[in-house]
C-alpha positions in Angstrom: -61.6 114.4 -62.0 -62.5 110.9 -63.7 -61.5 108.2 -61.7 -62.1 104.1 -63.9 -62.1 101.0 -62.4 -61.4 98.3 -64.9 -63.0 95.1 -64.2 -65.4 92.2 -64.4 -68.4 90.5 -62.7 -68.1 88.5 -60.4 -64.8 89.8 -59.1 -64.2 90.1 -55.5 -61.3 91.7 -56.0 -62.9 94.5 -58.2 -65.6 94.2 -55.8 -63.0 95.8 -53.0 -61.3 98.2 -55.0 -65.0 99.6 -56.0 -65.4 99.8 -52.2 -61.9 101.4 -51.1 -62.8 103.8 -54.3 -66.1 105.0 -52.8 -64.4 105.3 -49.3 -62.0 107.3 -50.8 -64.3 109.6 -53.0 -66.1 110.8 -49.6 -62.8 112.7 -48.9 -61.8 113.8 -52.1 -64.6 114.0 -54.6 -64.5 112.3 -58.4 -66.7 111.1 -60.6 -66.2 107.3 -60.7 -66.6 105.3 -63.8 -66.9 101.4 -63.8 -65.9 99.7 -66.7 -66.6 95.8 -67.6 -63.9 94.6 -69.4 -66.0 91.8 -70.6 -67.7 93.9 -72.9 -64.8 94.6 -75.1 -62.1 92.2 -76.3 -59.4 94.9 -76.7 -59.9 95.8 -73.2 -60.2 91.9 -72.0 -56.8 91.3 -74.0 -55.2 94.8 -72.1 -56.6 94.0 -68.7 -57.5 90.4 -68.7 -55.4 89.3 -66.3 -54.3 92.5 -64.3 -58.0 93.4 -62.8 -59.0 95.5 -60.8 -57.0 98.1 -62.5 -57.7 101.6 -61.6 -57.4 105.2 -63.8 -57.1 108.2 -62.3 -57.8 111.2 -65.3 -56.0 108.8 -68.1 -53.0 107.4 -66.1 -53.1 103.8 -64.7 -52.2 104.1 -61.4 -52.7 100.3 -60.1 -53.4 97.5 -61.5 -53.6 93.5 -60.6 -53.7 93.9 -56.3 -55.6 97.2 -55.6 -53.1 100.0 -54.5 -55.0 102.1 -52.3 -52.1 104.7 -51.4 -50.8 105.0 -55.2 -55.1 105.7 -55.8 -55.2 107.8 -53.2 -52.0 109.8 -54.1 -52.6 110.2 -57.7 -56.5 111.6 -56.8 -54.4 114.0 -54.5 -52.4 115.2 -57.4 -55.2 115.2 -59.2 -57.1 117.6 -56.8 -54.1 119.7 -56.4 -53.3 120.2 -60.0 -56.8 121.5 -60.5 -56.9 124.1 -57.5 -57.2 127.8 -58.3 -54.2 129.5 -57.5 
Protein backbone atom coordinates (compact mmCIF):
# COMPACT_ATOMS: atom_id res chain seq x y z
CA UNK A 1 0.00 0.00 0.00
CA UNK A 2 1.31 3.66 -0.93
CA UNK A 3 0.40 6.00 1.48
CA UNK A 4 1.49 10.37 -0.01
CA UNK A 5 1.61 13.19 2.06
CA UNK A 6 1.26 16.28 0.04
CA UNK A 7 3.08 19.20 1.44
CA UNK A 8 5.70 21.86 1.77
CA UNK A 9 8.75 22.92 3.85
CA UNK A 10 8.56 24.50 6.54
CA UNK A 11 5.06 23.33 7.39
CA UNK A 12 4.21 22.44 10.92
CA UNK A 13 1.26 21.27 9.96
CA UNK A 14 2.74 18.72 7.36
CA UNK A 15 5.34 18.36 9.89
CA UNK A 16 2.44 16.57 12.34
CA UNK A 17 0.63 14.66 9.79
CA UNK A 18 4.28 13.21 8.76
CA UNK A 19 4.51 12.24 12.42
CA UNK A 20 0.78 10.80 13.15
CA UNK A 21 1.65 8.98 9.55
CA UNK A 22 4.77 7.25 10.95
CA UNK A 23 2.92 6.42 14.28
CA UNK A 24 0.42 4.95 12.33
CA UNK A 25 2.60 2.87 9.82
CA UNK A 26 4.11 0.99 13.08
CA UNK A 27 0.67 -0.71 13.27
CA UNK A 28 -0.25 -1.15 9.88
CA UNK A 29 2.67 -1.13 7.49
CA UNK A 30 2.89 1.20 4.04
CA UNK A 31 5.26 2.59 2.18
CA UNK A 32 5.10 6.31 2.72
CA UNK A 33 5.84 8.76 0.09
CA UNK A 34 6.42 12.61 0.80
CA UNK A 35 5.71 14.90 -1.81
CA UNK A 36 6.83 18.81 -1.94
CA UNK A 37 4.31 20.52 -3.56
CA UNK A 38 6.64 23.32 -4.16
CA UNK A 39 8.33 21.51 -6.74
CA UNK A 40 5.47 21.48 -9.15
CA UNK A 41 3.09 24.27 -10.04
CA UNK A 42 0.21 21.92 -10.96
CA UNK A 43 0.42 20.34 -7.65
CA UNK A 44 0.93 23.95 -5.85
CA UNK A 45 -2.30 25.17 -7.75
CA UNK A 46 -4.27 21.53 -6.57
CA UNK A 47 -2.97 21.58 -3.02
CA UNK A 48 -1.76 25.12 -2.40
CA UNK A 49 -3.87 25.88 0.08
CA UNK A 50 -5.31 22.51 1.41
CA UNK A 51 -1.86 21.02 2.88
CA UNK A 52 -1.06 18.57 4.53
CA UNK A 53 -3.19 16.49 2.27
CA UNK A 54 -2.88 12.81 2.63
CA UNK A 55 -3.33 9.73 -0.26
CA UNK A 56 -3.95 6.55 0.73
CA UNK A 57 -3.35 4.11 -2.71
CA UNK A 58 -4.81 7.04 -5.21
CA UNK A 59 -7.75 8.41 -3.04
CA UNK A 60 -7.43 11.63 -0.97
CA UNK A 61 -8.53 10.81 2.09
CA UNK A 62 -7.82 14.31 4.14
CA UNK A 63 -6.78 17.20 3.23
CA UNK A 64 -6.28 20.98 4.92
CA UNK A 65 -6.50 19.82 9.08
CA UNK A 66 -4.86 16.32 9.24
CA UNK A 67 -7.68 13.60 9.66
CA UNK A 68 -6.10 10.97 11.52
CA UNK A 69 -9.16 8.49 11.84
CA UNK A 70 -10.32 8.99 8.03
CA UNK A 71 -6.08 8.05 7.42
CA UNK A 72 -6.25 5.51 9.66
CA UNK A 73 -9.60 4.01 8.27
CA UNK A 74 -8.78 4.21 4.74
CA UNK A 75 -5.13 2.28 5.49
CA UNK A 76 -7.53 -0.25 7.22
CA UNK A 77 -9.48 -0.72 4.10
CA UNK A 78 -6.52 -0.70 2.39
CA UNK A 79 -4.96 -3.66 4.46
CA UNK A 80 -8.12 -5.48 4.29
CA UNK A 81 -8.80 -5.33 0.71
CA UNK A 82 -5.40 -6.74 0.06
CA UNK A 83 -5.69 -9.87 2.53
CA UNK A 84 -5.64 -13.42 1.13
CA UNK A 85 -8.85 -14.91 1.46
Amino acid sequence: MRVVLYGKRECCLCDFAESRLRAIRETSPFDLVKIDIGSDPALFARFGTTIPAVEVDGAIVSEGRFDEKAVEAAVTRSSSSRTPR
